[in-house]
Rosetta silent file (secondary structure, phi, psi, omega in degrees, C-alpha in Angstrom):
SEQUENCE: XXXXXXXXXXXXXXXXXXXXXXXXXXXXXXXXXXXXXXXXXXXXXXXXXXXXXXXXXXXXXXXXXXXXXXXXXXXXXXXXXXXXXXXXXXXXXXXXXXXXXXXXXXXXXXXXXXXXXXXXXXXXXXXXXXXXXXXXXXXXXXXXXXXXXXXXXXXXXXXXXXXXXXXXXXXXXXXXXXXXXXXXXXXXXXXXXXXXXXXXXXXXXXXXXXXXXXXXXXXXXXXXXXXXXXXXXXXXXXXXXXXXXXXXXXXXXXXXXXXXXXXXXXXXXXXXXXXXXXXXXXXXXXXXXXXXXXXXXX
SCORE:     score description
SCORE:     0.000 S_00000001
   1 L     0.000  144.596 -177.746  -75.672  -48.796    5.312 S_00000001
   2 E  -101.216  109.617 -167.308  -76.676  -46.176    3.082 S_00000001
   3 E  -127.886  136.028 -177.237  -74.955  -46.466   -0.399 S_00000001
   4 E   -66.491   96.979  155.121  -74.957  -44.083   -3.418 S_00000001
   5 E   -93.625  115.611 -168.874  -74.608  -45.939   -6.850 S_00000001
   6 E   -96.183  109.092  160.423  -73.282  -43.398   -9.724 S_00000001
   7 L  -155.471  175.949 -178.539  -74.497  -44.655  -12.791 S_00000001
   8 L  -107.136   59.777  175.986  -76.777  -43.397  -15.185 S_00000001
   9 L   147.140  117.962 -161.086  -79.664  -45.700  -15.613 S_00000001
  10 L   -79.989   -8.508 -165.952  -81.060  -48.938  -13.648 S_00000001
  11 L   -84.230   -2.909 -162.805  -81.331  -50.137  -17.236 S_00000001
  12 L  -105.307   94.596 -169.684  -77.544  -51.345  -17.188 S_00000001
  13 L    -8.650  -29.035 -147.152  -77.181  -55.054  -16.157 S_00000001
  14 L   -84.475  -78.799 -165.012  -73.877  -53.993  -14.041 S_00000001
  15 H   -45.821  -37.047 -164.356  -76.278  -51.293  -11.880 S_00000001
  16 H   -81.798  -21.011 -149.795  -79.523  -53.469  -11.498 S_00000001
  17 H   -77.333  -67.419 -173.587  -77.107  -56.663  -10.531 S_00000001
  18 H   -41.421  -35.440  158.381  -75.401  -54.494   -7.683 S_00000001
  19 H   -68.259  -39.477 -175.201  -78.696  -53.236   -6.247 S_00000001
  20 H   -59.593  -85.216 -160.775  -80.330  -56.240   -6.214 S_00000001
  21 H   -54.391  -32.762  129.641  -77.841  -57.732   -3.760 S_00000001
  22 H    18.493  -85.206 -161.918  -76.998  -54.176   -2.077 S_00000001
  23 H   -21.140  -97.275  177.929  -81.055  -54.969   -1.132 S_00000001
  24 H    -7.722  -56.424 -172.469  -80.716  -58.797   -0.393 S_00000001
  25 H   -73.236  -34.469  152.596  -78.252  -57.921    1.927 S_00000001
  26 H   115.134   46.434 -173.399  -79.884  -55.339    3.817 S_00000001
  27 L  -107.007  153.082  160.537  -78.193  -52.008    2.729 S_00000001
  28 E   -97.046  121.009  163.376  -80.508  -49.063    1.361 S_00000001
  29 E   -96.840  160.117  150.913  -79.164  -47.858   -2.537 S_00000001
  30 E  -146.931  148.573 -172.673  -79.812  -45.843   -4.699 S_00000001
  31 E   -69.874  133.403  174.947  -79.285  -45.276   -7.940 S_00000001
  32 E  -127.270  111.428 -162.141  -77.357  -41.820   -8.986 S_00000001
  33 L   -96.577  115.152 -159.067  -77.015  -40.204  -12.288 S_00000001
  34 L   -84.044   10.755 -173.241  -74.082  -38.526  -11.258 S_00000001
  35 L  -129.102   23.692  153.609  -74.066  -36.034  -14.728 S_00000001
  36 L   -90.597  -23.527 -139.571  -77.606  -34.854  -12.904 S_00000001
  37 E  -121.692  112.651  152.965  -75.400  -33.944   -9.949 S_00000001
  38 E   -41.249  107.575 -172.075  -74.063  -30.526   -9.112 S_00000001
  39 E   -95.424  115.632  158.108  -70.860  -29.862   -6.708 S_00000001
  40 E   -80.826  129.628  163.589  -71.877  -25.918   -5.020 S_00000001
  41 L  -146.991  149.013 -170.381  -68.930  -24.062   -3.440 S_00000001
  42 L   153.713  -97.578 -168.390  -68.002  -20.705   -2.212 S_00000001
  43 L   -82.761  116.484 -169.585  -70.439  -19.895    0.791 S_00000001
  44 L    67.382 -169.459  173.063  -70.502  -22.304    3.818 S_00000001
  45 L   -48.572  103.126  169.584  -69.616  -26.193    3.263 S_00000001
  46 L   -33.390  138.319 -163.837  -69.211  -27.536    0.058 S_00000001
  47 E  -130.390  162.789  179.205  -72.472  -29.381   -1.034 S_00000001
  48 E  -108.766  146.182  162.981  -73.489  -32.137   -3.724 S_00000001
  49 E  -127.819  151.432  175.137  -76.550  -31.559   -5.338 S_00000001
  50 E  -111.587   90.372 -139.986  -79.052  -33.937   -7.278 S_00000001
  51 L    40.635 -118.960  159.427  -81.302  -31.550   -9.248 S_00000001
  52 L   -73.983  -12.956 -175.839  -82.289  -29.624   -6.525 S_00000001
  53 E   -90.739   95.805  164.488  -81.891  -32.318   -3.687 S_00000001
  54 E   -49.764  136.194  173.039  -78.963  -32.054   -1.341 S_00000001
  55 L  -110.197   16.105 -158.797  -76.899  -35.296   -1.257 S_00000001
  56 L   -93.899  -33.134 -173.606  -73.802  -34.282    0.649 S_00000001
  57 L  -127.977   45.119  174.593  -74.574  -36.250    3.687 S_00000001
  58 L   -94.620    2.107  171.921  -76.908  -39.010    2.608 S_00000001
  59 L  -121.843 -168.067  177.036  -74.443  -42.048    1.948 S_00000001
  60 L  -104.756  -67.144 -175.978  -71.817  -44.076    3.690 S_00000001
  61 E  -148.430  138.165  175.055  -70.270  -45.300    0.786 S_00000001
  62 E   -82.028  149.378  169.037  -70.425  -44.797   -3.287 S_00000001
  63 E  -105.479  125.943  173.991  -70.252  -47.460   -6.298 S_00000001
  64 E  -112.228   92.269  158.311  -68.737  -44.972   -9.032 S_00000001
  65 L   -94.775  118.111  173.860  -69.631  -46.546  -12.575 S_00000001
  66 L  -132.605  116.458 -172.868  -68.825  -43.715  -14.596 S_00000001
  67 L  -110.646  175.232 -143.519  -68.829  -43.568  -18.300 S_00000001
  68 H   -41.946  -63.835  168.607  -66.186  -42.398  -20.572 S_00000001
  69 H    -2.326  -56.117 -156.229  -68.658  -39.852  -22.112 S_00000001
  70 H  -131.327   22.969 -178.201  -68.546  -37.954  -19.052 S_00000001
  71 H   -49.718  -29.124 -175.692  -65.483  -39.020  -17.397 S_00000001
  72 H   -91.149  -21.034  172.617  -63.989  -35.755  -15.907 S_00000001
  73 H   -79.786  -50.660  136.592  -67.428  -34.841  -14.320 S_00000001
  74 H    13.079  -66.088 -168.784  -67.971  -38.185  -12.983 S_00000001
  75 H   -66.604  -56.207 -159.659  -64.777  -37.843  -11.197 S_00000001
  76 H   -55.897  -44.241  169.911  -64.993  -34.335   -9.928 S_00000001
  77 H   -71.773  -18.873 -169.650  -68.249  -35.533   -8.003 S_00000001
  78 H   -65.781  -83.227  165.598  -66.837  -38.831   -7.057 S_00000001
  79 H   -35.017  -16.088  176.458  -63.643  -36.172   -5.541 S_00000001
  80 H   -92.940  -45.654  170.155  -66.436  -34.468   -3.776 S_00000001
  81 H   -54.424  -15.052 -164.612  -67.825  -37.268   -1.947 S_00000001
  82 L  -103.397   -6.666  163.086  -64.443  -38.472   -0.836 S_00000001
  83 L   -88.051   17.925  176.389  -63.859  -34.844    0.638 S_00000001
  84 L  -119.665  -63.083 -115.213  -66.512  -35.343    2.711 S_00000001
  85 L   133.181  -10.773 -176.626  -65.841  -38.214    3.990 S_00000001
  86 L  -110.082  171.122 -158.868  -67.290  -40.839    2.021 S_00000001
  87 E   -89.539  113.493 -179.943  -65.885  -44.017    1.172 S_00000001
  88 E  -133.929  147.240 -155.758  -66.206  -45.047   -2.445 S_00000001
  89 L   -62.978  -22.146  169.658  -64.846  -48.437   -4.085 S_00000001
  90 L  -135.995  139.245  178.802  -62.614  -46.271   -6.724 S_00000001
  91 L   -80.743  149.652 -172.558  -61.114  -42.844   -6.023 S_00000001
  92 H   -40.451  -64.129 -172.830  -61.281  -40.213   -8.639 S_00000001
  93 H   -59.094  -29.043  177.616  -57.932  -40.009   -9.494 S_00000001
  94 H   -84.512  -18.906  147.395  -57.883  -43.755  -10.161 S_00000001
  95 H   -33.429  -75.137  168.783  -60.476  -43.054  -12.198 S_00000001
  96 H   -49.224  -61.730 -171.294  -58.990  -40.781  -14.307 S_00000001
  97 H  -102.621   22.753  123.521  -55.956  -42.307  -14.816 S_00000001
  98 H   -45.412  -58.438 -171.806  -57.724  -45.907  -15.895 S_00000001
  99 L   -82.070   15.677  169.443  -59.412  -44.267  -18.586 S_00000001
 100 L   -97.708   56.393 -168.274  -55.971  -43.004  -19.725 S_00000001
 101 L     8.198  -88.750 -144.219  -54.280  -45.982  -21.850 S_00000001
 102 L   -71.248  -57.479  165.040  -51.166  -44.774  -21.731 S_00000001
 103 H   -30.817  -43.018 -171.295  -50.802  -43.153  -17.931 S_00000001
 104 H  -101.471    2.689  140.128  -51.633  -46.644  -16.769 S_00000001
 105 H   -49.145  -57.175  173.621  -49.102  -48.016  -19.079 S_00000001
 106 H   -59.444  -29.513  174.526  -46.607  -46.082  -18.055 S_00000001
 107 H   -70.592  -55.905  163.865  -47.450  -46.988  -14.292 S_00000001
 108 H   -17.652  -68.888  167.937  -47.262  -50.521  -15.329 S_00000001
 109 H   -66.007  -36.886  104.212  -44.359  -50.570  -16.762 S_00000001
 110 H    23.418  -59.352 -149.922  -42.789  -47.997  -14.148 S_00000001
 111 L   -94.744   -4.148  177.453  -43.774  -51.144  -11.479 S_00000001
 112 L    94.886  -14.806 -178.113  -42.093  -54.098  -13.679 S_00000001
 113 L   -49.174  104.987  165.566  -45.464  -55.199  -15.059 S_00000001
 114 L   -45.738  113.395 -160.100  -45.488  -56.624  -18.486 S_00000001
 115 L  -106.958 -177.475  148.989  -46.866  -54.504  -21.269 S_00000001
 116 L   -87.610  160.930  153.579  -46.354  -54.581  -25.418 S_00000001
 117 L   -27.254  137.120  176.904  -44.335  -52.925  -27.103 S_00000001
 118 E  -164.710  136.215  172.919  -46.198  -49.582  -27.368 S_00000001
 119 E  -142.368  142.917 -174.664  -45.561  -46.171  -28.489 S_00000001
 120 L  -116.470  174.548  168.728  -47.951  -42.503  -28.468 S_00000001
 121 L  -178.118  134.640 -175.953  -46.538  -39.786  -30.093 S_00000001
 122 L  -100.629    3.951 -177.079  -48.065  -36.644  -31.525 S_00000001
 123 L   -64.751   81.098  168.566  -45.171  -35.980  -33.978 S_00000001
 124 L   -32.546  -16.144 -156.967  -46.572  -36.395  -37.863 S_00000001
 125 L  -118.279    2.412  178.486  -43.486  -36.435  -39.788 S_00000001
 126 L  -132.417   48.820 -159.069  -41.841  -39.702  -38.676 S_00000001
 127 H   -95.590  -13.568  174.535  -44.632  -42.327  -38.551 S_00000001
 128 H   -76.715  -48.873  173.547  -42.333  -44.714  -40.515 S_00000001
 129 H   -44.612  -40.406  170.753  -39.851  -44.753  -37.743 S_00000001
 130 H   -27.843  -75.853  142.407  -42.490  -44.985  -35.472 S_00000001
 131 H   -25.357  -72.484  175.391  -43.626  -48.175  -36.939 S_00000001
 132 H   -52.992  -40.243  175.626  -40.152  -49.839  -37.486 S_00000001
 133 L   -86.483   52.126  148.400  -39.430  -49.328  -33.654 S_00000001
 134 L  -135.383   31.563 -177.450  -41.905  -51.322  -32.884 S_00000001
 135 L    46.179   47.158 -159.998  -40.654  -53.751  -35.830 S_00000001
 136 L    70.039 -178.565 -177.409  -42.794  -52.961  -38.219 S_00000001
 137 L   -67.041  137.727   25.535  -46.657  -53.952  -39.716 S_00000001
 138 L  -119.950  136.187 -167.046  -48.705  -55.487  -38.407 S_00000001
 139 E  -126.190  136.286  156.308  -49.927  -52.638  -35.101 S_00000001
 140 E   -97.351  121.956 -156.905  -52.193  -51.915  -33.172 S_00000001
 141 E   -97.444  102.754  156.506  -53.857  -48.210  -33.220 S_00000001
 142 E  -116.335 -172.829  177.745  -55.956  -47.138  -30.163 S_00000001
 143 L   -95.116  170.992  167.050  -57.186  -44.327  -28.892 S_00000001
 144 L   -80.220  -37.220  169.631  -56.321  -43.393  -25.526 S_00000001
 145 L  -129.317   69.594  169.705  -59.758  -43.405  -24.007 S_00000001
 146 L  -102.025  140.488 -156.015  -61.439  -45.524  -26.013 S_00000001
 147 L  -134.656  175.175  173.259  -63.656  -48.596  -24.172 S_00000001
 148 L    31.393   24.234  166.971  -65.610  -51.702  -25.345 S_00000001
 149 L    99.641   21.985 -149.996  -63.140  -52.309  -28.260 S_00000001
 150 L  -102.728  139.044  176.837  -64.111  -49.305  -29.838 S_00000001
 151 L    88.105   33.990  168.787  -61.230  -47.238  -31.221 S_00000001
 152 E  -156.921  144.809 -146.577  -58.988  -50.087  -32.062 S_00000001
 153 E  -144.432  125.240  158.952  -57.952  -50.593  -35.404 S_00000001
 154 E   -75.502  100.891  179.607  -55.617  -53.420  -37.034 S_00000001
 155 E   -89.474   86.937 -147.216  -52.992  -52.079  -39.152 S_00000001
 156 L   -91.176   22.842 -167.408  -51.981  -55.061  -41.095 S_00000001
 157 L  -157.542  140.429  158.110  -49.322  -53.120  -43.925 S_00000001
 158 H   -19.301  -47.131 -170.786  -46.902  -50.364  -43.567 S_00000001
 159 H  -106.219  -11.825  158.443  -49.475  -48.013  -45.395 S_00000001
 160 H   -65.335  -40.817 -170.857  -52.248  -48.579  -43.547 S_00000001
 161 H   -51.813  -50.967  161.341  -50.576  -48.261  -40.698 S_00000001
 162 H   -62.934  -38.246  178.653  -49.477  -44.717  -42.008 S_00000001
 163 H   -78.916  -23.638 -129.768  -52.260  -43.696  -43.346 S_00000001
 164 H  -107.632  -44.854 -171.126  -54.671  -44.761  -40.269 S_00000001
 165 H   -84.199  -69.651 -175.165  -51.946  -42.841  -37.869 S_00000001
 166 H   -37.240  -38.953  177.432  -51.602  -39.880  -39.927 S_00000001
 167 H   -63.647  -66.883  178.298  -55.353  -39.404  -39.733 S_00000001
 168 H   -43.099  -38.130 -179.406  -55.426  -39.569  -36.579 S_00000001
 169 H   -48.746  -60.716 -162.348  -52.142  -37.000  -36.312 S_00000001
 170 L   -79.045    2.340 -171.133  -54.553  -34.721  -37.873 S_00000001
 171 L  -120.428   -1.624  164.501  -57.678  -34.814  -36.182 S_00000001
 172 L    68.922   59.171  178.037  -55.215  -33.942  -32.721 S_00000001
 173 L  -116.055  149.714 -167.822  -56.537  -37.601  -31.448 S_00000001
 174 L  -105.552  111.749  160.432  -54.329  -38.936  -28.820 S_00000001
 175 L  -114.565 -139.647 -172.524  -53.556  -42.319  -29.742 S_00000001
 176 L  -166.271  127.721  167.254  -51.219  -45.115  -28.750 S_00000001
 177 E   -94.920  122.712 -151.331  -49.393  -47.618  -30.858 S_00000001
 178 E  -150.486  138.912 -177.215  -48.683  -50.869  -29.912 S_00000001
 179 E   -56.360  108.321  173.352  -46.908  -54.356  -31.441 S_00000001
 180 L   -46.546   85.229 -148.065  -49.113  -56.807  -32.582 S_00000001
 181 L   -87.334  123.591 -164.430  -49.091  -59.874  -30.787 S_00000001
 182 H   -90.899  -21.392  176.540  -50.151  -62.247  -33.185 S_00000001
 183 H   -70.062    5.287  173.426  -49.813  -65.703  -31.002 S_00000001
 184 H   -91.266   38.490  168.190  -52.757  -64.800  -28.661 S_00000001
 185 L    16.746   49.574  146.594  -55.103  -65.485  -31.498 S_00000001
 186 L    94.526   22.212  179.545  -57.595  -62.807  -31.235 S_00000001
 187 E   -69.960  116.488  176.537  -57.544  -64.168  -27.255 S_00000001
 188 L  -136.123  170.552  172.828  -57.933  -61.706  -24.381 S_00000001
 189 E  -163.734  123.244 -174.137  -58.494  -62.604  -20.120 S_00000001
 190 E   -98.938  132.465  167.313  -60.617  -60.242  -18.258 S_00000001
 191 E  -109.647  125.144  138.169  -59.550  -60.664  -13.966 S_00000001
 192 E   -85.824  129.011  176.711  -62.084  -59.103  -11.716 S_00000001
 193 E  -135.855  156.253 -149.406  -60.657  -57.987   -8.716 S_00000001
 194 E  -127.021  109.505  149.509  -62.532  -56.874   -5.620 S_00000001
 195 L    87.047 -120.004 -160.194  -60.436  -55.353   -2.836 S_00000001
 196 L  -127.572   22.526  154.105  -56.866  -57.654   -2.434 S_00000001
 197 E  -146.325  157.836 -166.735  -58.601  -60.804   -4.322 S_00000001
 198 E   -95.041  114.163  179.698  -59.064  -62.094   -7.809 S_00000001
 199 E   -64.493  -48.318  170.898  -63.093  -62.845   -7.677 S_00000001
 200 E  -173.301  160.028  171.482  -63.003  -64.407  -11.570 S_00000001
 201 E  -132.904  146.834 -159.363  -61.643  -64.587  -14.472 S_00000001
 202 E  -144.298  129.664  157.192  -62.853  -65.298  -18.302 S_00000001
 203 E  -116.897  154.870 -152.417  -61.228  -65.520  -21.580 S_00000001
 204 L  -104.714  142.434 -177.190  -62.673  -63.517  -24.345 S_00000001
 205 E  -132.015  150.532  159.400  -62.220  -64.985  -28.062 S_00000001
 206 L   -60.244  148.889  165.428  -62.624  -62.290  -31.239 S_00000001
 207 L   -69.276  164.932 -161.443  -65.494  -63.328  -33.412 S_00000001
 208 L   -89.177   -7.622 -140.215  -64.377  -64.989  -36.754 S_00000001
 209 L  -127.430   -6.597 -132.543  -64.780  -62.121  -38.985 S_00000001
 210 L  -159.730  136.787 -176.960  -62.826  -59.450  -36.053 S_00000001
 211 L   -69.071  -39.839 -125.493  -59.177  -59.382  -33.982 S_00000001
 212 L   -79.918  124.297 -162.751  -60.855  -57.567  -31.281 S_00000001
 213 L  -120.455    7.352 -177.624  -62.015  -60.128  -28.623 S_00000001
 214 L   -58.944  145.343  165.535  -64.341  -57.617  -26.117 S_00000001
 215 L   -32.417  -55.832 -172.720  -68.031  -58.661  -25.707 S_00000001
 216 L   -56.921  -32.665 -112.347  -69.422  -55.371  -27.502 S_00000001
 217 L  -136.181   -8.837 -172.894  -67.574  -56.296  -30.460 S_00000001
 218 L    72.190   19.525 -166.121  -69.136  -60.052  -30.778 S_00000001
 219 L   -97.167  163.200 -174.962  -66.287  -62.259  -29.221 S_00000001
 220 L   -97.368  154.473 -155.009  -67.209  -65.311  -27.026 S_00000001
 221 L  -113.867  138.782  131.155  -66.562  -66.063  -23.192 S_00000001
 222 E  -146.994  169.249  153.547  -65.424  -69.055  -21.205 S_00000001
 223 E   -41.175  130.044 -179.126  -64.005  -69.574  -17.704 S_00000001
 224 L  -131.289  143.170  178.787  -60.100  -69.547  -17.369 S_00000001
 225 L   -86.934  143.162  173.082  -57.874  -71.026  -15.010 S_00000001
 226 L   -89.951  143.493  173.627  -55.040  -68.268  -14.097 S_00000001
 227 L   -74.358  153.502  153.505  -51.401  -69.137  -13.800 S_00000001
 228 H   -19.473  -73.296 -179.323  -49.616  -67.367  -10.253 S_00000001
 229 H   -42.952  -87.998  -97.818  -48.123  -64.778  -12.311 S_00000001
 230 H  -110.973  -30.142  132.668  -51.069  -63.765  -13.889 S_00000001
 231 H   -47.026  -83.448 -140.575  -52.990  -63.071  -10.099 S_00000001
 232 H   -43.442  -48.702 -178.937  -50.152  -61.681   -9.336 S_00000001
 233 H   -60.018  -26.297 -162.150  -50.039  -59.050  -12.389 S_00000001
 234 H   -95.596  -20.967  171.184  -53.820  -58.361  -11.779 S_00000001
 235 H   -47.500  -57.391  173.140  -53.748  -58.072   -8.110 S_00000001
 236 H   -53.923  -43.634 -156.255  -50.841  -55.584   -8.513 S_00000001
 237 H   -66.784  -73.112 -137.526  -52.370  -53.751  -11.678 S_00000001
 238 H   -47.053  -58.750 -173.008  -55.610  -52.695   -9.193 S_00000001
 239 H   -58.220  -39.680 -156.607  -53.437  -51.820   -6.249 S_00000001
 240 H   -78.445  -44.409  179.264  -50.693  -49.934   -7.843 S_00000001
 241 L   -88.312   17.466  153.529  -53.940  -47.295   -9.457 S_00000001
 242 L   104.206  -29.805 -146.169  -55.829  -47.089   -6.171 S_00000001
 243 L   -72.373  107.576  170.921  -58.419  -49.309   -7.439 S_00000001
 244 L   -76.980   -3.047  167.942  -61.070  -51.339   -5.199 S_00000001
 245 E  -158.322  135.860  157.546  -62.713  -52.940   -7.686 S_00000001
 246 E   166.116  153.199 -168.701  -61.327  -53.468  -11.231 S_00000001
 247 E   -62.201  116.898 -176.351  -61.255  -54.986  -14.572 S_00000001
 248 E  -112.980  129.853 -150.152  -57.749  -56.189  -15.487 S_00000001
 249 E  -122.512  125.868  173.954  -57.104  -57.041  -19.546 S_00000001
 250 E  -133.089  150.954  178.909  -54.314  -59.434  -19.939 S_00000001
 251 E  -134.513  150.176  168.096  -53.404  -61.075  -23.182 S_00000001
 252 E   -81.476  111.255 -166.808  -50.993  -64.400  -23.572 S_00000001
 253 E   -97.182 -174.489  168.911  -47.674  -63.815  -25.338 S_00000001
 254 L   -95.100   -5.262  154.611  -44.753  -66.238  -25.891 S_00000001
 255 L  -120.202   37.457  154.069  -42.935  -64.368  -23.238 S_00000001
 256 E   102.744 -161.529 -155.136  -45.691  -64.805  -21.001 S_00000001
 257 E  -105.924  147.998 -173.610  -48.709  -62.885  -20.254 S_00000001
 258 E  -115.643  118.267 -154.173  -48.989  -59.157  -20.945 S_00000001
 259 E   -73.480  142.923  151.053  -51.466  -56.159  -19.128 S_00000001
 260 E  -113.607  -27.515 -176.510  -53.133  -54.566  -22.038 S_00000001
 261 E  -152.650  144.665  139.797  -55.931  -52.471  -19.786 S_00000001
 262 E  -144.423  140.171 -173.122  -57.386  -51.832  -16.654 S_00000001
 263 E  -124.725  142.979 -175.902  -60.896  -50.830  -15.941 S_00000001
 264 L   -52.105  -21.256 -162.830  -62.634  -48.663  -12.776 S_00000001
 265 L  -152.498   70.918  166.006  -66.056  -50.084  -13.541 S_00000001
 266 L   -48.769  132.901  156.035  -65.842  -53.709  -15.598 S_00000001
 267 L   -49.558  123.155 -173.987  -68.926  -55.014  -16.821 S_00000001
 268 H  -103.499    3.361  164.144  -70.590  -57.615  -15.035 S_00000001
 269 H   -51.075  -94.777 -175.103  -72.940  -59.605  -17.631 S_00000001
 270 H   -14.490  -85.995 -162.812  -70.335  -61.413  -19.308 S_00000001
 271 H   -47.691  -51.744  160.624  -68.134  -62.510  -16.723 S_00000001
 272 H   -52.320  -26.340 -169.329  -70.868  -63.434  -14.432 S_00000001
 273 H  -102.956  -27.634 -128.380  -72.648  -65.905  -17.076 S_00000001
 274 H  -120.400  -37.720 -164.510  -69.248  -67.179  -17.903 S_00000001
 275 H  -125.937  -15.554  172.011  -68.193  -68.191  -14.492 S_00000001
 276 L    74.895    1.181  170.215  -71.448  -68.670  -12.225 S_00000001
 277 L   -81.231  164.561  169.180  -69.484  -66.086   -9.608 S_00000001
 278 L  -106.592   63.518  169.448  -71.259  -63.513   -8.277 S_00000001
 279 L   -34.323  -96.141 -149.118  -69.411  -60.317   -8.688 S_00000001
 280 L   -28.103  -45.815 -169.721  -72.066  -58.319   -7.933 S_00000001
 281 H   -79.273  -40.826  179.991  -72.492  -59.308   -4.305 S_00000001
 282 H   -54.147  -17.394 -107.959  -68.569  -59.631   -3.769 S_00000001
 283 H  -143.651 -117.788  144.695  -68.534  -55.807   -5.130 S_00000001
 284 H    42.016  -86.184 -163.521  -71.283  -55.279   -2.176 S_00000001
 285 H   -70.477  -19.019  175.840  -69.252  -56.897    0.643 S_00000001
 286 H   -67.296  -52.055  175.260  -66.204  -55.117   -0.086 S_00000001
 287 H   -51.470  -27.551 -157.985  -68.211  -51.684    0.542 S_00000001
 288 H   -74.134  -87.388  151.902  -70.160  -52.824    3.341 S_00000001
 289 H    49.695 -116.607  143.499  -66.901  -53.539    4.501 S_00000001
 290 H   -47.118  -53.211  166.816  -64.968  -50.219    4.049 S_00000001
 291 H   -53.626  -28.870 -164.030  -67.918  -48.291    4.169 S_00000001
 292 L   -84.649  -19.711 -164.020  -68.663  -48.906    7.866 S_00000001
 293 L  -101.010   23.016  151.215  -64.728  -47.431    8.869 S_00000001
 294 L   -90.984 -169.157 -175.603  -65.922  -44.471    7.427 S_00000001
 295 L  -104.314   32.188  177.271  -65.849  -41.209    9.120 S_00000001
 296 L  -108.318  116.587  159.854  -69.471  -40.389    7.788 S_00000001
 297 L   -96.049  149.008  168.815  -72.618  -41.317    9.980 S_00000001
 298 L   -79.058    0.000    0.000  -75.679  -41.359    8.789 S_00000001
């Protein structure tokens, strides 16, 4: 099988893991910096381009790691391959509305999944109310499409919380507000899940100095056993956004465990050194997989 990996750089642990076994296995990849890549349309058959090098009928099936940076172009080629025909492990639109906090909150919740409290609003002039209905300091302030912890800010007093929001109000940043669960102790649990199973799972601890318990950010990894529920929520989270491979962010409350994220294209260092699974190949077997019932020959 011939498969298309959209990422920008062989340099990224995630990309080099996924080729290597792609290889091993006996598929041809290639790596694709998909914000190189051109959609033409108008005259004859829509075509992908790669600088100058048609691509439109050279894969089977796409990997789409696409990052936020460049998230809407990303897609829109991702949407081109899947109008031809080709299979790829996340669909555009589940793309898109992963990297949306709040859209895949709203699905969540929409589907019975447990979320926090959380409230966006772009309204400037009530931010105390805001605050009290979610029952006051201390909150958590993210962005909407913010990644790797970045764009999330502890508001531990009424006037930070205000001031920190307000800022935000003003710079026309979309964020999302959300109740501070203080028993998970700076505690997060990343689920990978590959197709209709959970491949592994890891909890994430904050760093001593930081709430924030993501990798980038300097928190610590080990292997976690999952409760029923807690498949069950991550299984669901993928399927209900489309998703064939993705990272699901759960944190443990005192009413049980609650989706905070989900992501199209999780990072595989961590999890992999944490758990001794091999994502990478699992990733792999799902396309090989899928990819063959597509309606593209090579």
């Amino acid at each position: 099988m011939n498969i298309g990996l959209l990422s920008v750089s062989t340099n990224v642990y995630s990309t080099r893991r996924i080729m290597q076994e792609a290889e091993e296995l006996g598929h041809y990849i290639e790596q694709i910096d998909h914000t190189k890549c051109a959609v033409k349309l108008g005259s004859g058959k829509p075509k992908i381009y790669l600088g100058d090098e048609d691509i439109t009928n050279e894969f089977h099936a796409i990997i789409p790691r696409i990052g936020v940076s460049v998230t809407k172009h990303g897609a829109a080629i991702v949407k081109q391959f899947e109008m031809n025909k080709v299979f790829s492990s996340a669909r555009a639109s589940s793309i898109l509305t992963a990297r949306n906090k709040v859209r895949t909150l709203q699905i969540m919740a929409s589907k019975g999944i447990p979320v926090p409290e959380t409230l966006f609003s772009i309204y400037p002039d009530n931010i105390d109310e805001q605050i009290n209905l979610l029952g006051g300091p201390p909150v958590v302030i993210k962005l909407q499409e913010g990644t790797q912890g970045l764009g999330v800010i502890l508001a531990e007093t009424k006037k930070s919380a205000k001031s920190i929001i307000d800022t935000f109000y003003k710079m026309d940043t979309s964020i999302l507000i959300q109740k501070f669960i203080e028993e998970s102790n700076g505690e997060d649990i990343r689920i990978v899940v590959v197709g209709d199973k959970v491949i592994a799972s890891m909890k994430r601890r904050s760093a001593a100095d930081d709430f924030r318990s993501n990798l980038h950010r300097g928190g610590n990894t080990e292997e976690v056993k999952l409760s029923e529920k807690e498949k069950d929520m991550a299984l669901n989270a993928a399927k209900y956004l489309g998703l064939g491979v993705a990272g699901v962010d759960l944190i443990r409350s005192n009413k049980g465990p609650l989706l905070i994220e989900v992501n199209a294209s999780p990072g595989l260092q961590g999890i992999e050194a944490a758990t001794g699974v091999n994502i990478a190949r699992e990733i792999v077997l799902f396309v090989e997989n899928n990819g063959s019932k597509s309606k593209r020959r090579k």
